[in-house]
N, C-alpha and C positions, 0 to 999 in steps of 0.2 A: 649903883653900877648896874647896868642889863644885865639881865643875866644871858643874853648874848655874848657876854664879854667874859663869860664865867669858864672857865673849859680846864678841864682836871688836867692833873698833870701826864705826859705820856710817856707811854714805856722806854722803860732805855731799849730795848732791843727795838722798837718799831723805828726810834728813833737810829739804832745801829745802820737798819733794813733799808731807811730813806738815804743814809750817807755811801750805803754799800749800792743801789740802785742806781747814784749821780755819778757816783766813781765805775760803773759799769757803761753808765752812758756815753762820758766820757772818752772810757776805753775804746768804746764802738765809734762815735763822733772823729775819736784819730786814729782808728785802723781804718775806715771808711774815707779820710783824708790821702793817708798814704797808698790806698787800694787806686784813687783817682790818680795819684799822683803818677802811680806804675805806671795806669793806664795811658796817661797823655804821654809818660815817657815812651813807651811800646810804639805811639802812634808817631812819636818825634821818628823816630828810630827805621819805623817803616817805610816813612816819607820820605826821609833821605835815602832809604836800600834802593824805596823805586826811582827815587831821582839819580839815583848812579847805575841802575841797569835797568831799566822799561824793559817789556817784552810784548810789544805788541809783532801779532803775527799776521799778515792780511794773506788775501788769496794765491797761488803762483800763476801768472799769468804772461802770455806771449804777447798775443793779439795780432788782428787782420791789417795787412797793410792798410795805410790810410793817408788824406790826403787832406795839408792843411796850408792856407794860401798859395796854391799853386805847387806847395814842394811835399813830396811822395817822398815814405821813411816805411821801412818794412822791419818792423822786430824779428826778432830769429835769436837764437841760439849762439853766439859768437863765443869764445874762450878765448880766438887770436884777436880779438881786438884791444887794439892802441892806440891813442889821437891825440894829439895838441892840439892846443886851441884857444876858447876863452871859457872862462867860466864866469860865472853871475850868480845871485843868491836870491834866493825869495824867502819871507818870513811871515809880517805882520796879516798882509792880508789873507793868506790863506791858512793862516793858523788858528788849529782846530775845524779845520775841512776836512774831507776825504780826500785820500789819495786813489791815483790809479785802481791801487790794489786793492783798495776798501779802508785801508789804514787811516787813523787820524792823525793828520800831520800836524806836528809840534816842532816851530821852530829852535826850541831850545833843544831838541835832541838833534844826533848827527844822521843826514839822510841826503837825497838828492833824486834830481831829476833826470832821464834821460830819454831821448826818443827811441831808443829801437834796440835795447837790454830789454832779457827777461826780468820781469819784475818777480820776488825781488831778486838783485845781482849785488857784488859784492865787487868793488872796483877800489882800485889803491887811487888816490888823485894825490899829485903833485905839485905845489906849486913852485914855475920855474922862475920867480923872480927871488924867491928867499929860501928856498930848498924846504919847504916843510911841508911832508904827506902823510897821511892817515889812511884807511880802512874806510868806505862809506859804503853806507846798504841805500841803493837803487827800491824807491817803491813808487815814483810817479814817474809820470809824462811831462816829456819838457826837455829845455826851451824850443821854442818854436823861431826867434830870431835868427838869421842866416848867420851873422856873426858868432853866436855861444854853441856850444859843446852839451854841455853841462848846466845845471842848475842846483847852489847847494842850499842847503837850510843853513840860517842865519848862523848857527851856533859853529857851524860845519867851517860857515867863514871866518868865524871870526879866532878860530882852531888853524885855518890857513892862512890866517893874518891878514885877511883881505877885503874884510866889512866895511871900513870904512871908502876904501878908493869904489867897491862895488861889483869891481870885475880883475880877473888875474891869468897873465898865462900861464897853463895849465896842461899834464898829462895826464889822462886819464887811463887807465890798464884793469881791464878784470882781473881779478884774482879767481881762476877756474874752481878749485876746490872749495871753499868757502862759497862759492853762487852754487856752486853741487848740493852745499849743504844745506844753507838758504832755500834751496827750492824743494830738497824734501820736506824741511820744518813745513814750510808754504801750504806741500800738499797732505802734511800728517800720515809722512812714511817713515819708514823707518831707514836708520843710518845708513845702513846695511847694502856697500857697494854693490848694484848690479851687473850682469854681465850683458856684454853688446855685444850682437851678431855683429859677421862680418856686413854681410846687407842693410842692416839697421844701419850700421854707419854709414852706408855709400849713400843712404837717402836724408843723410842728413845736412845742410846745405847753409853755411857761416852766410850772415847778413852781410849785406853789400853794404860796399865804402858810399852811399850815395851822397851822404852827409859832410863826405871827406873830399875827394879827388870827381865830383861827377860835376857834366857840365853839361850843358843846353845845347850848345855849338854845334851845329851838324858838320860834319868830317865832308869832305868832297866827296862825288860820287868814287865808287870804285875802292874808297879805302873806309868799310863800316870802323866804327864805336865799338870797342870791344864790349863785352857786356857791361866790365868794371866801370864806363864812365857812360852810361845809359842810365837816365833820368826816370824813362816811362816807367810804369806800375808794372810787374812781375809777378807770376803765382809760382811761389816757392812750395814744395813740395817738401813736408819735415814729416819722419816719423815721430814714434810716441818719446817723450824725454823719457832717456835714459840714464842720470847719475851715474859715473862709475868711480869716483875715488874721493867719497865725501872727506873734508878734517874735522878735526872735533878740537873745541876750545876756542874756537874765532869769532868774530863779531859778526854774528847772521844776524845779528835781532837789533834793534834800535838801541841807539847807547845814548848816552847826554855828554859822558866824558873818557872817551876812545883815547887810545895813546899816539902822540906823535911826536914824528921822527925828523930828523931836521939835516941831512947831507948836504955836500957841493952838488949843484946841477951847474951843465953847461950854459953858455951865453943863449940868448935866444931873440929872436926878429920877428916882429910882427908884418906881415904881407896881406895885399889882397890879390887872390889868384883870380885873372879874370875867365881862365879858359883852359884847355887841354885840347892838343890836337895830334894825329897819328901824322900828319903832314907841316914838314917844315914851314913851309910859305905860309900857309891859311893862320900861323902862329906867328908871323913875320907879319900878315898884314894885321891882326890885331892889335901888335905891339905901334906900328905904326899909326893905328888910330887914336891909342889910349896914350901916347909918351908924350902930351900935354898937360895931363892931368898930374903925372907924380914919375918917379923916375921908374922904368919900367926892364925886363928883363925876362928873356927865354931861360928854359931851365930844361935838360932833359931827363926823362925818365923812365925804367924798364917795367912796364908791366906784363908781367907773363910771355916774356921774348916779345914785345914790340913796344916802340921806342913811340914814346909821347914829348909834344914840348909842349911846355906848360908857360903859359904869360903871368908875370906877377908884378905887379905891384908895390912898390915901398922899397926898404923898410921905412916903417910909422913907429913914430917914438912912443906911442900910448897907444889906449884901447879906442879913446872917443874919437881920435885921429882917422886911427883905421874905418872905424865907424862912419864916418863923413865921407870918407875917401872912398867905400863898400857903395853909399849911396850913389854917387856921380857914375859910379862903374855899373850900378844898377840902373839909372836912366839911359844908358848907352843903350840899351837892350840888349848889354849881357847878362842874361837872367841866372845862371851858372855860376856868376860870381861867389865868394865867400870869404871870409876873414880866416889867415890858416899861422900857425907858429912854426917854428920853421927853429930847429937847434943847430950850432955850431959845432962842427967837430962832430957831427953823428956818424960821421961816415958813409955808407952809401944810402940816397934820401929812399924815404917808402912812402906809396900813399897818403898814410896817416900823420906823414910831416916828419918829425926828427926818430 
């Protein structure tokens, strides 16, 4: 036999040493299992915390009037704004892009577009065909089609129950304290209600309905366009933002699953307005020219003590109706036209529709 092959006997204790050594390594092989294990559970755990409350914050911002296909939207500062209308949603393509604000848009969180809110704002949207509204935080621009209002993130629709058809009638309303609060996160202030001069407030100056009630149509000599239905561009004059009654606990910040609420809303009509006039007749002859197209109807209404008629259009049993019908009213060369909702029972009508 080799005496390679020859090897004395070994100690029990060496041999104890090598059993106590694998049982140590062991030990460590499955604490170091379970330490991994923690670990991906921590990381499950965190994943979902952020998938149920994101916090992205982008910058707060107003912006310069601006003009896009022909039609001028001037942002401002609004608290009384209210509109019906249409809404529409956008997702795939622009997810994971920047928004207005700087933010990166994710359609699967709840957020939206608007032309002329401070970004970001914080607006209740309603939809009036199945009563179900939510909370959405305002952080981009948009839409830009004469027909929409609104523009929501995919998740936002399909929370309003309206992904699939595309588009819904819709009210949209700021929630003033919550866009309070929203805009100090925005600018990294603190909660802490400020106070407004009396001055402060006279120079500050709610965005015009242009979007809503404004029309191309020139009025006859002798009877001007109040300002509310003047299309051309305006240098609005805003002093510095001043939040005065922030809330605390509300959805300023991007959420993925916001709660929603589900009531009766009233009946409601899709129209196309094609025009507003301060003069009966020059509204008598529009209707005249357009009551081929669909069935058509004066309307009047008080702006600021004087008395407009408004030509409309419909109603249109859907949105792509309206749609079709927006366009033929657009080649007339009323350029003022828009697609507008219109509730029942609202009582007496305003600008912004019901």
């Amino acid at each position: 036999m080799p005496k390679s092959a020859l090897s004395p006997a070994r100690p029990w204790w060496r041999l104890g040493c090598q059993v106590t050594g694998i049982a140590t390594m062991l030990v460590m092989l499955a604490g170091c299992a379970e330490t991994q294990l923690a670990v991906h559970g921590v990381k499950r755990i965190g994943a979902q915390n952020q998938t149920s409350a994101p916090t992205q914050i982008g910058a707060y911002k107003i912006g310069k009037p601006y003009e896009i296909g022909g039609q001028w939207y001037y942002p401002a500062v609004d608290y009384e704004y209210r509109e019906t209308g249409i809404a529409s949603w956008y997702g795939p393509k622009f997810h994971g892009k920047y928004t207005a604000n700087g933010e990166i848009f994710d359609q699967n969180e709840v957020s939206a577009a608007h032309r002329t809110l401070p970004l970001p704002s914080i607006v209740r949207v309603t939809n009036l065909e199945n009563g179900r509204s939510l909370k959405v935080r305002v952080n981009d621009r948009g839409p830009f089609a004469r027909s929409r209002i609104i523009d929501m993130s995919r998740k936002a629709a399909q929370l309003l129950g309206f992904e699939k058809q595309g588009t819904a009638k819709v009210m949209v309303e700021v929630l003033e304290a919550e866009s309070q609060q929203a805009a100090l996160i925005a600018q990294g202030k603190s909660a802490t209600p400020t106070t407004v001069t009396a001055a402060e407030k006279s120079t500050v100056t709610a965005a015009p309905r242009a979007s809503v009630e404004t029309v191309s149509l020139d009025a006859p000599q002798g009877n001007p366009t109040p300002k509310d239905f003047n299309d051309s561009p305006q240098t609005t004059k805003r002093a510095k933002y001043h939040p005065v009654s922030p809330a605390n606990d509300v959805a300023v910040t991007a959420q993925a699953n916001p709660e929603v609420n589900i009531a009766a809303v009233p009946p409601s009509a899709i129209y196309v307005q094609a025009g507003a006039f301060s003069v009966y007749d020059n509204a008598l002859n529009l209707r005249n020219r357009l009551f081929n197209l669909a069935p058509t109807k004066i309307e009047p209404i008080d702006v600021k003590g004087t008395t407009f008629y408004r030509v409309r259009l419909g109603p249109m049993a859907t949105v792509p109706e309206a749609d079709v019908l927006l366009d033929r009213v657009l080649a007339t060369g009323q350029t003022g036209a828009r697609v507008i909702v219109e509730c029942a029972g609202a009582g007496e009508m305003t600008a912004a529709g019901c």
